[in-house]
N, C-alpha and C positions, 0 to 999 in steps of 0.2 A: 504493500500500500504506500505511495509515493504521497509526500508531506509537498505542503507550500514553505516559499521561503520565508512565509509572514510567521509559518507554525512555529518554524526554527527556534527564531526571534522570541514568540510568547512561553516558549518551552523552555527556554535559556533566564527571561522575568521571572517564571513561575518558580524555576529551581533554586536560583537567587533568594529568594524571598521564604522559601521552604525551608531552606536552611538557617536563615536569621534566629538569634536565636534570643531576640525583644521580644519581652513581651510573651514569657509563657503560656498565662492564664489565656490569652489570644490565639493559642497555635489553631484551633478549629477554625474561628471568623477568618482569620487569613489564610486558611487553606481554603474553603470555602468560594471567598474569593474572587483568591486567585485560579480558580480551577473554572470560575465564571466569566472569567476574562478569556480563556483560552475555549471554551467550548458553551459556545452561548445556551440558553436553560432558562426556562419561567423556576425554578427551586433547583435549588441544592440542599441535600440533606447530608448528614457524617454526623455518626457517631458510632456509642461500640455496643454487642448486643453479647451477656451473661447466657451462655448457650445451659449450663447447670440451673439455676434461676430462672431463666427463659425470661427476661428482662430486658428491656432496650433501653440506651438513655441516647434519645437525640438531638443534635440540634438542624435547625434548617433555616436557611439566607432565600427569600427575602422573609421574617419572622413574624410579623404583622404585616396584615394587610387590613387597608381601610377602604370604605367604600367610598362613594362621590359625597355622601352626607357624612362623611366623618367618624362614621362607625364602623367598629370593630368587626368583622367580616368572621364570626364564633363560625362558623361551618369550615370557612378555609383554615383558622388555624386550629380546630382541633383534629382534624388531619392526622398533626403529626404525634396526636396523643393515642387516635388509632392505629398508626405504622406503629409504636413503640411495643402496644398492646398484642401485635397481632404479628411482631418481625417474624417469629419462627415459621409461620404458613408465606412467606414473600417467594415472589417463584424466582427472583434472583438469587436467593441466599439459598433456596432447595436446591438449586441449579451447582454453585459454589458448594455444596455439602455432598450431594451427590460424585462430582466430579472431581473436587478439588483443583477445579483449572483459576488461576490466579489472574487471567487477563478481564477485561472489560466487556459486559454481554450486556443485551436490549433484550427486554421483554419477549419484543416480537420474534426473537430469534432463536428462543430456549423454550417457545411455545407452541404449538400448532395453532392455526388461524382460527379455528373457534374457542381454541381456549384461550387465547390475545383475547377475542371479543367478549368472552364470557367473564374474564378478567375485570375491563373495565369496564364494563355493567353494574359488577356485583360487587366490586372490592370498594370497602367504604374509603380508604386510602384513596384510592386512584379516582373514583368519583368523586370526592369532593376538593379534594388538591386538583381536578383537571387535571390528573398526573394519567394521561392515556399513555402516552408514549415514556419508558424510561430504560437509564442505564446502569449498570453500575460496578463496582469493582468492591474485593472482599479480602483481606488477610487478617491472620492469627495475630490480638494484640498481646495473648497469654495461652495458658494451658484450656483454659475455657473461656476463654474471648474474640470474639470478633469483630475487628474494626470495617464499616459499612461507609461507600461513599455511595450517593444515588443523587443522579439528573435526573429534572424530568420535564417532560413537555406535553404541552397539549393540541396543538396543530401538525407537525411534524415530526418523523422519525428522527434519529439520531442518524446518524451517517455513517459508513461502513468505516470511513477517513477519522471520523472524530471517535470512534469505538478504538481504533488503531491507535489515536492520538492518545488515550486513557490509559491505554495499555501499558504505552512507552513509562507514561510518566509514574509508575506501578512502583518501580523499585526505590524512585525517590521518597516517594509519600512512605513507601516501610521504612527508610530509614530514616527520614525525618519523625515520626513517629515513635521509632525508638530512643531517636537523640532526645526528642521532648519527654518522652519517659525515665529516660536517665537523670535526665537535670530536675524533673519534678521529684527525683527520690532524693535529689544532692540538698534542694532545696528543703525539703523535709527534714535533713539529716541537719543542714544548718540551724533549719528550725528548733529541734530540740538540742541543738549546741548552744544556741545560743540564748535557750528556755535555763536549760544549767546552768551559765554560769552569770547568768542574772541575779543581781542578791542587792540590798539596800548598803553594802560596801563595794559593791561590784560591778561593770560593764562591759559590753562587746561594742564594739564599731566593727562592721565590714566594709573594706575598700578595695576598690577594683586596682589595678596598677599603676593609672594614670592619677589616682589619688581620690577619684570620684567614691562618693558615700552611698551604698547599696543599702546601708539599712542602719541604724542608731535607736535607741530608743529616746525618749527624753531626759532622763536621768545621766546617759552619756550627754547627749545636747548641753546639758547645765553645767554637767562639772566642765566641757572643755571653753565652756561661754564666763564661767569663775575663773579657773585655771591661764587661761590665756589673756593676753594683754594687748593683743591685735585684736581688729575689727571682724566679723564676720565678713564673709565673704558673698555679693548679692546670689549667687547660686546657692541653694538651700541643700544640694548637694556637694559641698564643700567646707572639708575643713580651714578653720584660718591660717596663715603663714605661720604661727609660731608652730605647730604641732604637723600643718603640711611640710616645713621645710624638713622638719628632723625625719618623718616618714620616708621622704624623697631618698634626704641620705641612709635610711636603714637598707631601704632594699638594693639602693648603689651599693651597700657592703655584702649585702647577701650576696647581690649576682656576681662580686668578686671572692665570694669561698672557695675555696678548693673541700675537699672531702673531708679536710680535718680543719674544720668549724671552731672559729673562735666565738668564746660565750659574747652574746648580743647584751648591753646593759641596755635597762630601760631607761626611759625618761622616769627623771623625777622634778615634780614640781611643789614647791612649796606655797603658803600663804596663807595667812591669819593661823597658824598655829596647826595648819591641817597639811595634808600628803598628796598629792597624784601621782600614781607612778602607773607609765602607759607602756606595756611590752606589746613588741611587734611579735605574731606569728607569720611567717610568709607561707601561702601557698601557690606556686609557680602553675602547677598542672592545671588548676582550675582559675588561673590569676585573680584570686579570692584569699584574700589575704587580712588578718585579725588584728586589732588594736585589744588588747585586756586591759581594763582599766578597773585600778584600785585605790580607792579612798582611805585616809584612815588619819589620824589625829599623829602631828608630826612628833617624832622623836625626841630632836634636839632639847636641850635644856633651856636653850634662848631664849623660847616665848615665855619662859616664866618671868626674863625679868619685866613683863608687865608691872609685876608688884611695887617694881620702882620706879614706875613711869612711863615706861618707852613705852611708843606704839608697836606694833607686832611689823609694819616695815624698819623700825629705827632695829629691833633688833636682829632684823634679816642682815644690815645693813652692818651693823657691828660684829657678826657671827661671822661675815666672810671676812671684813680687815683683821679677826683676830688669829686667820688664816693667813696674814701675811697678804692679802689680794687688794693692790693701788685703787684710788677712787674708780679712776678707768674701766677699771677688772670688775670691778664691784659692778657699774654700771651696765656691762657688759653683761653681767651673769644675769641681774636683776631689769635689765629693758629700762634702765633710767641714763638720764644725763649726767655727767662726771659732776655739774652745777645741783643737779638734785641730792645725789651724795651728800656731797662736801653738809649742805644743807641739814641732810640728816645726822649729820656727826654735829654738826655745831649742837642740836637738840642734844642730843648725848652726854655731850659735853656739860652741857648746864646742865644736864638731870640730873648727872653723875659727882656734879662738882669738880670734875677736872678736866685741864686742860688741852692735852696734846691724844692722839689717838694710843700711841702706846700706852699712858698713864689711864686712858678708858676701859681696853682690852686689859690691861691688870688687876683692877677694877671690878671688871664684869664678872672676871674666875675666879677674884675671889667670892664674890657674892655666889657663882654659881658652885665653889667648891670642888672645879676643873682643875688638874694639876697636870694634864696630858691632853692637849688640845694640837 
């Protein structure tokens, strides 16, 4: 059966788009489609029929239909709550069960001529969908299931050219169908990963590679919206620069590991007396990759010298100079100006009664009873 060059072309769109892999919960409506674009059809149906169960669940494009007064048109779509009721007597899917032949077959062509007519007479399906004329193709989407595509038409046959054209595109649709299978199980699996390790000290970020936010909850949202000191970014799927840049350079380290992997340190972030520490998990294979994020009431002995005044940045601020680390360095670690600093050491200095930054850092250990800092 000799194709047109137009077939080529829409055979080449359809596969393209078969395989994308946007938008899972979608893969039916754009298979649907697309399968409408290439082989024109009053309905398309697809879905999968519980051969055990004897159960259909389907969907069908165009799904409503309204009449000229705006009403609901109850006879054409319950239709397809008939086909769903009644798949196991359909004389395509007898036809696929009997034979087991995997290609694309018409009614009219698995029938003899008074069972076609006797057909669409009697079948509440095809008489009330105007479904006289139809096609369809059949595979295994499990041990007892079967995924069902069906055209159909009410004027015209199907064509010997467009029966050939369904055929071809048979192995696509199984394997697009598997890949959508897989990913709805990966997807699941994330799901309950990411159900675990959810806790009121705890969170997951998922990121795609190029840095994009696949999923957050709110709890993540807040702490990186406290935690961080840059602006949001207007993409709601976007982390901010402080937390994107260091991302960026994790997986630059990853992808230069050799086989013996040096240990990843997390971020940590400190502020008002609390912790964030964010570890990267990378996953290459599925470029799906994890931020864990943990909360918790910071360590340091610093924050306690609230009791003598400082605010909780004066002694972020004094905790790194007793580190030996210049205003600069300070400023640097903390997202402030060398002038912010200096500023917050003067406070210091008066709270503390003394003068010089060494004499403050001596000061402080004592109060805090540090003798190894």
């Amino acid at each position: 059966m000799g194709f047109r060059e137009q077939d080529f072309a829409e055979v080449l769109d359809f596969v393209r788009d078969l395989y994308d892999q946007r938008g899972l919960e979608d893969f039916a409506d754009r298979t649907m489609g697309s399968l409408l674009r290439i082989i024109p059809a009053d309905r398309i149906i697809y879905g999968n029929f519980d051969i055990e169960r004897q159960a259909a669940r389907l969907s069908m494009q165009p799904s409503v239909v309204k009449d000229q007064d705006g009403t609901v048109d109850g006879a054409v779509n319950g239709a397809l709550s008939g086909l769903e009721r009644d798949f196991g007597t359909h004389p395509l899917y007898r036809y696929y069960l009997q034979t087991g032949d995997e290609c694309a077959h018409k009614t009219s062509r698995v029938m003899t001529k008074t069972q076609f007519q006797r057909y669409g007479q009697s079948d509440e399906f095809a008489r009330q969908l105007g479904a006289r004329f139809q096609m369809g193709i059949f595979f295994a989407a499990g041990p007892a299931v079967v995924t069902a595509v069906l055209l159909t038409r009410s004027r015209r046959d199907f064509s010997d050219r467009e029966c050939a054209l369904l055929s071809t595109l048979y192995p696509h649709l199984v394997q697009a169908f598997r890949n959508t299978a897989s990913l709805n199980r990966i997807c699941r699996d994330m799901d309950e990963l990411v159900e675990l390790l959810e806790g009121p000290t705890s969170s997951v970020i998922v990121l795609a590679g190029n840095g994009r936010v696949k999923r957050w909850t709110e709890q993540a949202r807040t702490w990186i919206a406290q935690y961080c000191r840059t602006p949001f970014p207007a993409e709601e799927n976007r982390l901010p620069d402080c937390f994107a840049d260091w991302y960026r350079r994790q997986l630059s380290r990853v992808a230069q590991e050799t086989l013996a992997r040096s240990p990843r340190d997390p971020l940590i972030v400190d502020k008002n007396g609390r912790q964030l520490a964010v570890q990267l998990v990378p996953d290459h294979f599925r470029d799906e990759h994890l931020l864990l994020l943990n909360e918790k009431r910071g360590d340091s002995p610093w924050s306690s010298l609230a009791e003598s005044g400082l605010t909780p940045r004066e002694s972020e601020v004094l905790a790194w100079v007793a580190k030996g680390k210049t205003n600069a360095e300070v400023g640097a670690i903390l997202q402030l100006s060398g002038r912010t600093v200096q500023k917050h050491l003067e406070h210091v200095y008066q709270k503390l009664g003394v003068e010089t930054r060494t004499t403050a850092t001596v000061r402080a250990l004592k109060m805090l009873d540090i003798s190894d800092h």
